[in-house]
N, C-alpha and C positions, 0 to 999 in steps of 0.2 A: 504493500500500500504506500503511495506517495501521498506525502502533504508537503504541501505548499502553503507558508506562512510567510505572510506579508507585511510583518509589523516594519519593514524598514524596505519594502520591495522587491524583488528578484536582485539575484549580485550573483556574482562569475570568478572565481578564486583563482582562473588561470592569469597570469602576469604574457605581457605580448610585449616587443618592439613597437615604438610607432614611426610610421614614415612621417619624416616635416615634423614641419614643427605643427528594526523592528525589533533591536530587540527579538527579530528573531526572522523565521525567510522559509528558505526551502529545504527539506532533509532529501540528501539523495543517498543513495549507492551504487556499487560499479556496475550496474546495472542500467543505471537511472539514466547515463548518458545515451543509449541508443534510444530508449523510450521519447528523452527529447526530441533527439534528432528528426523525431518524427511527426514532430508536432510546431505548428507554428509559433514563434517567439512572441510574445508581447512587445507592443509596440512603442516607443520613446513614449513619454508621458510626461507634461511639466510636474514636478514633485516627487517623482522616483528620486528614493538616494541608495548609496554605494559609499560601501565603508572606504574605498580607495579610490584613486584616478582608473590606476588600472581596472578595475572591477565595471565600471562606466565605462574605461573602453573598449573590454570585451564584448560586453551586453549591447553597445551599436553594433558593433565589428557582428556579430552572429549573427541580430535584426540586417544585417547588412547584405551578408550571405544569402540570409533568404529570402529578401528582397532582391536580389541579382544586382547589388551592386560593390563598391569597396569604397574604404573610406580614410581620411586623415585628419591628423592633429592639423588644423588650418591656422589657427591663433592658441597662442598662449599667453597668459600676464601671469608675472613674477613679484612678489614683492622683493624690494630693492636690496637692500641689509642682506639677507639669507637667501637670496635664491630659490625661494618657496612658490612653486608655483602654488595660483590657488585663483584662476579662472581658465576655462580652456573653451575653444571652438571646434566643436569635431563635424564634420564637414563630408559631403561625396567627394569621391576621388574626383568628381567633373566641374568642383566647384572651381571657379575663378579660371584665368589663361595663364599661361606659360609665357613667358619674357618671349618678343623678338630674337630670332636668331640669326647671328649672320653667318653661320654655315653655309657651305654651296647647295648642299643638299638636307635644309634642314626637316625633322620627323613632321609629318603632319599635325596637325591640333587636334586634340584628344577631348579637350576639356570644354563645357560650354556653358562656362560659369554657372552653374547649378545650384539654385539656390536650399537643397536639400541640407538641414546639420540640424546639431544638437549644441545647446551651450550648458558646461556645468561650471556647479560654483563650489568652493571650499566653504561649508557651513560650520560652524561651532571646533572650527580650526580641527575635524578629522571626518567629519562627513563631505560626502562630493551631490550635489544635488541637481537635476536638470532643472534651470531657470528657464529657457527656452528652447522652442521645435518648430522644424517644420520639415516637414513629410513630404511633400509638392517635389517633385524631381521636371526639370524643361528636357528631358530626353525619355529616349524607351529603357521601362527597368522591368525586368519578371524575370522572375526566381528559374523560367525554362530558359534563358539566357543563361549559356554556363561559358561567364568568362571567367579569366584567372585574374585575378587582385591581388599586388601585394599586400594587403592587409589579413587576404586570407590565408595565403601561403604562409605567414608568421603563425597562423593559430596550427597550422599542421604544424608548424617545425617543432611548436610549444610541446604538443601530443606526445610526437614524438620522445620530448628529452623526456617527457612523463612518464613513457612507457618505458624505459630505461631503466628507471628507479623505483618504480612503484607497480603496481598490477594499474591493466587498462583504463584509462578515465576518460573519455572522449573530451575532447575541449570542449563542448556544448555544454556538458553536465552545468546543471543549477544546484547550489547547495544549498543545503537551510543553514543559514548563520542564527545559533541558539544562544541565549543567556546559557550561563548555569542551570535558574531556574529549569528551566526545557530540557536541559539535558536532563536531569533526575528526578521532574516529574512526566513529563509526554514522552516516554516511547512510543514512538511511533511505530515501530516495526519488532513487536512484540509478538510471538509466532501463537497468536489467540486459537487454531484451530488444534492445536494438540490439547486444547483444554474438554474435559470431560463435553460430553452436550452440543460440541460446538458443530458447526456446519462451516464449511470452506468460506471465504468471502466470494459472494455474487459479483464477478466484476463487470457485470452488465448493465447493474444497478448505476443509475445516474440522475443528475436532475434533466429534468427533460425543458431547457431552454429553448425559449423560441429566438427568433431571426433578432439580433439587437440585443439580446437580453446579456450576453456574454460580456460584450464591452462596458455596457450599461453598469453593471458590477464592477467591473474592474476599474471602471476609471471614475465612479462614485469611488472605491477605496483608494484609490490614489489620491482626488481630491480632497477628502476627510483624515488622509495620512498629511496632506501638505498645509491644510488650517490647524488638523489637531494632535500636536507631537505626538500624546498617549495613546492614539490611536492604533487600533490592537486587529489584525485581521488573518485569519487562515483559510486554503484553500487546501481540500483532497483531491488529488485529482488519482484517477485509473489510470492503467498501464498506454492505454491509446489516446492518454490525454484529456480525456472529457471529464469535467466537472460532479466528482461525487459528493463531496460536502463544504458548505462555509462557513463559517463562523468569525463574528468580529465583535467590537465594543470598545464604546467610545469613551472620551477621557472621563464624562462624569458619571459612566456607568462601574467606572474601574473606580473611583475614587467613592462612590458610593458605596462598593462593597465593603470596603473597610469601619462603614460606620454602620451595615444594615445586613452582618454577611449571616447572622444566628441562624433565621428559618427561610427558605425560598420557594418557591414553587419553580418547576421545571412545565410551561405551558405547552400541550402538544395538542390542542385543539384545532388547532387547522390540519393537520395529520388526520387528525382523528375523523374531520368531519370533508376529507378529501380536497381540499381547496387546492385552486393551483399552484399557489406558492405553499411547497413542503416547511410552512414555519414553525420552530420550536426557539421560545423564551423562557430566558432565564429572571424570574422575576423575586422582588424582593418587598419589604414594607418600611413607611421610613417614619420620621419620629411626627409625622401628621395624621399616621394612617393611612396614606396615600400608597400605590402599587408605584414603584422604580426600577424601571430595566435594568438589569444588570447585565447585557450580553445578549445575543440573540444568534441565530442561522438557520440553513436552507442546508436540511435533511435528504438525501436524494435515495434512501431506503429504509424504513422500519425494521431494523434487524438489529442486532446483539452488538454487533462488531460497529455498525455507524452509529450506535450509541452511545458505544464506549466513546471512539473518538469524538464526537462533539462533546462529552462530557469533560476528558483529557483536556481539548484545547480546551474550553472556558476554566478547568483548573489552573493549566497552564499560566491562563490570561491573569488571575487572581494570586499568582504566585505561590500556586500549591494551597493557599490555605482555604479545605472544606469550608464545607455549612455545618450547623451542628443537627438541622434536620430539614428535609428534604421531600418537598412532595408533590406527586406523579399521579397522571393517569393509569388506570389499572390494566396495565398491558404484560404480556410475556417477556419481549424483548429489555423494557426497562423493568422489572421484577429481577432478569438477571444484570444490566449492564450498570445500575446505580448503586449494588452492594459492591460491583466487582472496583470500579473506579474512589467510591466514597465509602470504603469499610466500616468509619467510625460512625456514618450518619445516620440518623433516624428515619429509615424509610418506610411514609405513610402514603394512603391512598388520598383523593380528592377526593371528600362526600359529594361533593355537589355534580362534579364529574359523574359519578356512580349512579346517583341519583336520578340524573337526566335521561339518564338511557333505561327509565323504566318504563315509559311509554311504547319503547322501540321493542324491548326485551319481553314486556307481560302484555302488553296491551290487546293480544288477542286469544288472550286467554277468559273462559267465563267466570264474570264473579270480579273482572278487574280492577272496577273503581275499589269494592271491600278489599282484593290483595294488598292494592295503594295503600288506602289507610290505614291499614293493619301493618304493614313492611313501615311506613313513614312512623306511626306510633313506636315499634320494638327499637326504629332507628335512632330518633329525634327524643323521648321521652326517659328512653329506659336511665337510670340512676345508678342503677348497679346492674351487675352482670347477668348476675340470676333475674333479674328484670328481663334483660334481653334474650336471654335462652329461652324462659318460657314464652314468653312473646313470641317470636320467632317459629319455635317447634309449634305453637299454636296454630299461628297463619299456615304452616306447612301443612299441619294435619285436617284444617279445616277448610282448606282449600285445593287440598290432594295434588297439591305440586313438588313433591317430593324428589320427582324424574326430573326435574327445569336446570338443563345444566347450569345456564347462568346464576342461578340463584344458588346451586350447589356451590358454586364457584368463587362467588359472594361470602358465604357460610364460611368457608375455608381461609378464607384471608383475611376474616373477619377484625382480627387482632391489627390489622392496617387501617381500617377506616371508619370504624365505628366506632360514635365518638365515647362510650362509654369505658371502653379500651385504653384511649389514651389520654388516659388525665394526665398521666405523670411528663406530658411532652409540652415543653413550651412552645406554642404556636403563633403569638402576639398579633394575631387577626386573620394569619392568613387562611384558614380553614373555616367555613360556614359550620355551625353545632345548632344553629335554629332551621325549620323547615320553613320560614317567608324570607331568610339570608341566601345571596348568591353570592357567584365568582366570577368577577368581572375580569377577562383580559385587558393585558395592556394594551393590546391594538384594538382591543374592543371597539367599533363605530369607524375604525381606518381601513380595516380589511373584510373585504369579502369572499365570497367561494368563489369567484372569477377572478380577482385581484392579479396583474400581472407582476414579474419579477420588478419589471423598469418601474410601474404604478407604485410598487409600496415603495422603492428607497427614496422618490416621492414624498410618497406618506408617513414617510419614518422620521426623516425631516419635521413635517409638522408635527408626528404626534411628541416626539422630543420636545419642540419647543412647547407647544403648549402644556406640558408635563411637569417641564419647569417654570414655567411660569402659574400653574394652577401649586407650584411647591414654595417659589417664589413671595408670591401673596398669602400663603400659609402662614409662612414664616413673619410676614410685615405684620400680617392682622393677631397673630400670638403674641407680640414684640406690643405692639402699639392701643390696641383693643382692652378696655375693661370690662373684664366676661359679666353677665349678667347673672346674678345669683337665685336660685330658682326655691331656694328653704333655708336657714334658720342652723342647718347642722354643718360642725366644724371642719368636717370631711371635705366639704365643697367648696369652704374657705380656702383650706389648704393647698388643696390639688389645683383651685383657679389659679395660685403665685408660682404652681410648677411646670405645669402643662402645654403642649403644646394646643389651638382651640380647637380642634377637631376631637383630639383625645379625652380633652377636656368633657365637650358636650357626651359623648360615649360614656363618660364614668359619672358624669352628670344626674345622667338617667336612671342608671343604680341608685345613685342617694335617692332620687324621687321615689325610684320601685319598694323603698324601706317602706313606705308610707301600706302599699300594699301586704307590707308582711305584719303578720299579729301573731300572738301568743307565743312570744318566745318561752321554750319552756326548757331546762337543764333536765336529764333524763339518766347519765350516769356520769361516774368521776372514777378515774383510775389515774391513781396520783397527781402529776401536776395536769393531769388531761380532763379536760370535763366537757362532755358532748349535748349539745343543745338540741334540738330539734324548732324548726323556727317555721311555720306556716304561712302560704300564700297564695295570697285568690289569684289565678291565670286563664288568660280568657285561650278558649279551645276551640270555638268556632262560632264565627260571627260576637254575639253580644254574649253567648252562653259561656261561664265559667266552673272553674272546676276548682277546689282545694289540693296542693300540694304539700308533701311533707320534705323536710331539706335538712338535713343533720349537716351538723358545722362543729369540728373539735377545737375547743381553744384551750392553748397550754398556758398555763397564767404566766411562770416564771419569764421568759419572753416575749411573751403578748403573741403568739404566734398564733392563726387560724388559719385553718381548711376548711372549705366546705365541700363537699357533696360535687355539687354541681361544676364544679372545679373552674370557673369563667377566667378566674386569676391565669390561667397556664392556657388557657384556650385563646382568650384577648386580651391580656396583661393589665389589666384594674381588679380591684376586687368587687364581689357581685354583692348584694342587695342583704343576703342571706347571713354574709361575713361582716359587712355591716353592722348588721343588725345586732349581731352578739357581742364587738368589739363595742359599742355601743352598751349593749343593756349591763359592761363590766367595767362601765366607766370609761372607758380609753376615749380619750377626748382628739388623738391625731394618731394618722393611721401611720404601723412603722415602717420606718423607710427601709426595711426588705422588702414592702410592698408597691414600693414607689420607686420606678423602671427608669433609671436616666434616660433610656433610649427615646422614651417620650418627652423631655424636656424640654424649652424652648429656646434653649442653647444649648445645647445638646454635641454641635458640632465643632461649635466651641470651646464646648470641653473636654471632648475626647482625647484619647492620649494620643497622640499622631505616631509614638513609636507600635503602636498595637499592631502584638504577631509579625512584629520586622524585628529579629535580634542584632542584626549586623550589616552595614551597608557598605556594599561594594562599590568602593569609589571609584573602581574603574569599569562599572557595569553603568553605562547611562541610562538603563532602564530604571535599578533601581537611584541613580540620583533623582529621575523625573519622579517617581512616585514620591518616593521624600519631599520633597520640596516640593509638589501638589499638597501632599495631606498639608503640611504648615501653612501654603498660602491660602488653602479654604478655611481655616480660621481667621485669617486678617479679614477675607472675606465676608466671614459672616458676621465679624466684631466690625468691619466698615461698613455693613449695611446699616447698622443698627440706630443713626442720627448723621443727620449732617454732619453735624461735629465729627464724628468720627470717620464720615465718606471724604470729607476734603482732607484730616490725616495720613489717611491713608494713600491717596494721589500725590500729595506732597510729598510723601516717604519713599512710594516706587518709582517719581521722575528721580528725584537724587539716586536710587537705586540703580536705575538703567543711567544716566547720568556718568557713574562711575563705570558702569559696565565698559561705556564709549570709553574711557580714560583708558583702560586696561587691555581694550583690542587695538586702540594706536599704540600703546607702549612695546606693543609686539611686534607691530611691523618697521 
């Protein structure tokens, strides 16, 4: 399997003669060089960079080749002092004329000023980056033109000295230039079929782009590579070249993770529900409650092994560090490939997922609206487990669906997705536990089942911006806004001076819901533990309601309570119920194990910017960027916070690039 990752472009590791004057790339092997050869190069791109000069002038020199033409160093500029070069003109061999000759018999003109080249520039004093192109050739060029160029005759001689010293590399080969990081977590070329279960890879499987769609891609991630450094992208490709998986993420979805990486959901709804673009997102919850990309790609097969890998790269992307839980559509494929890449993570199903497909699943069976009800009740209501079992064995034996594989199928993996299962799993919203609660996609309203590849990078665009900016106004209206106080109790005091206001209004509603709860009553004590049972009228359909019972243990010596219903670990506030008891034992402010930084309204501000990074590699500029991201999104979200502090901070970054100027003349 080739992948192709393009966090800094395609680059060419052979060194050539010239005539005249990501953070991570492509992984090949000796193999890897005839597979190219066969496949068309990618074309000059303003923003492509190349760790070397050389590496840029291979990468024309190939595109060159197979364009049917040859090519030279036309211009170079030197800085004066040292001799560095650090801008260059590379050029067709047919660019510009050859001097007058006063030979008798001098060679005819070859050249017809051609205004075909590339110009690159020395960036950040060791990057080389194409500033401009142009493609346009005034003579005939095709690749079935097979003339001889000096520029290609250097790339065999190269081959050659290579094959000398080392086993065969064809001079085309593309390598992946990796961090560290990528070396020792993305194997890429892990030999997955020896493993129990597995099936060979399909290498048939591909995305199936339409006419346009290929470049479309590619030179969206070129352009998003050249506005946004941290801009993070990989491609897989098959042995014959075509396109099997991609995966990328952009600066503030990387820098996001670091504040929001605890639970995520892995969305494969458009898979699921056959859309043309094969999309799967990585998505996360941030301290507004609000859903934030973290990653996304175009799947070109539902199987074991392109799971792994898009899982791999967006590890990769994150710098190796997991989720701490993790959750999926209930499929086979991701059942095996999200234990195999995320061992530590807690892998649950989506209720809501599950749930939607019981119209598709029961719906023609008789007796179906009573299954529904009955399946939604064991699901949605059960408190304990022996609640759910009977319930459950109930609807089976009463409606003699015993034989329904999906529902057997259901049964069995129960311990994933029902929510009475997993209390002990901190979920901070991203999971529905009500039956009128849903799960909104991130592209939710941007994509449809017809939606083209070219359409969503589009639409990705927008829903990006407006995502930040629906997070943007979160943040002002948390910062700026005096929440309105809805009763009387110290809890709603509290949490208004911490909260961010979305989270706020959500834990709001608990303190109102106490109102609904009566008879608190203590029922037994086993040492410092004393278990409540606290009742509350909840409405069941329509206006009609029902009495519930809700046991809440509270340990006096540190105020500690659980409840039942467990809302704390499912949406990270405490419920109505816990309230109620912290309350009826005096406790006048709820304790701060119960109060989630993550929901704070600087929150981002005060995070540790060293988090899960023990050591930084000063000569990995990846992780310099990430570093010094995480700190400037602090100045960031402390300059948003007043004028006063937006004009500090402008004034602190011109002197800052200010001096930057100082110290790139001092070099030359």
């Amino acid at each position: 399997m080739e992948a192709v990752c393009l966090n800094s472009e395609p680059v060419f590791d052979e060194g050539e003669d010239y005539e005249d004057e990501g953070d991570c790339t492509i992984d090949g092997d000796d193999e890897l060089g005839e597979n190219q050869s066969k496949r068309e190069p990618l074309p000059p791109t303003v923003g492509l960079e190349f760790d070397s000069f050389d590496e840029a002038y291979d990468f024309y020199n190939i595109y060159a080749k197979e364009q049917g033409f040859g090519i030279r160093v036309s211009n170079s500029w030197f800085r004066s002092k040292r001799k560095e070069r650090y801008r260059a003109k590379l050029s067709c061999s047919s660019a510009g004329f050859k001097k007058k000759s006063e030979a008798n018999n001098p060679r005819p003109e070859t050249r017809t000023g051609c205004p075909a080249m590339i110009v690159i520039k020395l960036v950040d004093s060791k990057r080389w980056r194409i500033v401009e192109v142009e493609l346009e050739h005034n003579h005939p060029v095709s690749p079935e033109i097979k003339r001889f160029y000096k520029s290609h005759k250097r790339m065999i001689v190269a081959a050659e000295k290579a094959q000398q010293s080392e086993p065969v590399k064809e001079i085309h080969t593309i390598k992946l230039y990796r961090t560290g990081i990528v070396d020792a977590e993305f194997d890429l070329h892990s030999n997955v079929n020896e493993r129990e279960g597995r099936n060979p890879v399909d290498h048939s499987k591909h995305l199936e782009l339409k006419e346009g769609d290929t470049h479309a891609v590619y030179h969206y991630f070129c352009r998003m590579k050249l506005t946004t450094p941290n801009f993070f992208y990989l491609m897989d490709l098959d042995d014959d070249g075509r396109l099997r998986n991609v995966f990328w993420a952009d600066a503030r979805s990387r820098a996001a993770y670091n504040y929001f990486y605890d639970s995520i959901a892995i969305d494969t709804s458009s898979l699921a529900n056959k859309y043309e673009i094969p999309l799967i997102s990585f998505v996360g919850i941030n301290n507004h409650g609000q859903s934030v990309l973290l990653g996304c790609g175009f799947l070109g097969h539902e199987s074991v092994e392109y799971f792994v890998w898009m899982f791999k790269a967006w590890l990769t992307c994150m710098q190796g560090r997991p989720p701490q839980v993790i959750i999926t559509d209930q499929s086979k494929p991701l059942q095996v490939a999200v234990p195999e890449v995320f061992p530590q993570a807690r892998h649950c199903y989506c209720l809501w997922y599950i749930m939607q497909r019981v119209p598709e699943k029961l719906g023609g069976l008789d007796g179906y609206e009573a299954i529904k009800r009955q399946l939604n009740k064991a699901v949605y209501d059960s408190l304990k487990i022996a609640e759910f079992e009977t319930s459950w064995g109930d609807m089976i034996k009463r409606h003699g669906v015993a034989d329904n594989k999906w529902l057997q199928a259901l049964y069995e993996d129960r311990e994933q997705w029902v929510p009475v299962f997993l209390k002990d799993i901190s979920f901070l919203g991203m999971i529905p536990v009500k039956e009128n609660e849903s799960f909104n996609t991130f592209f939710d309203g941007y994509v449809h089942k017809h939606t083209s590849f070219k359409e969503f990078l589009d639409k990705y665009d927008l829903a990006m911006q407006r995502k930040h900016l629906q997070e943007a106004m979160g943040a002002l209206e948390s910062r700026s806004s005096t929440f309105e106080l809805k009763t009387r109790c110290n809890f709603e005091v509290q949490i208004s001076k911490l909260y961010t206001k979305e989270i706020f209004k959500r834990f709001q509603s608990e303190v109102e819901g106490m109102y609904s709860c009566f008879h608190t009553r203590q029922v037994s004590v086993s040492g410092a533990i004393i278990t409540y049972v606290v009742k509350e009228r909840v409405e069941v359909k329509g206006s009609e309601k029902e009495v519930r019972h809700y046991e809440v243990l509270y340990e006096t010596t540190q105020a500690e309570v659980r409840c039942i219903c467990s809302l704390f670990n499912f949406k990270g506030y405490l419920c109505r119920h816990a309230l109620n008891v912290l309350n009826y034992n005096g406790v006048e402010e709820i304790p701060s194990k119960y109060i989630l930084p993550r929901w704070s309204k600087d929150y981002k501000h005060r995070f540790p910017v060293d988090n899960g990074v023990t050591e930084i590699d000063v000569n990995n500029p990846v992780h310099l960027y990430n570093n010094l991201y995480k700190r400037v999104i602090q100045v960031v979200e402390a300059g948003a916070q007043s004028q006063e502090h937006y004009k500090l901070v402008l004034q602190q970054l011109q002197e800052l690039l200010n001096k930057f100027s100082l110290v790139d003349d001092n070099l030359v």
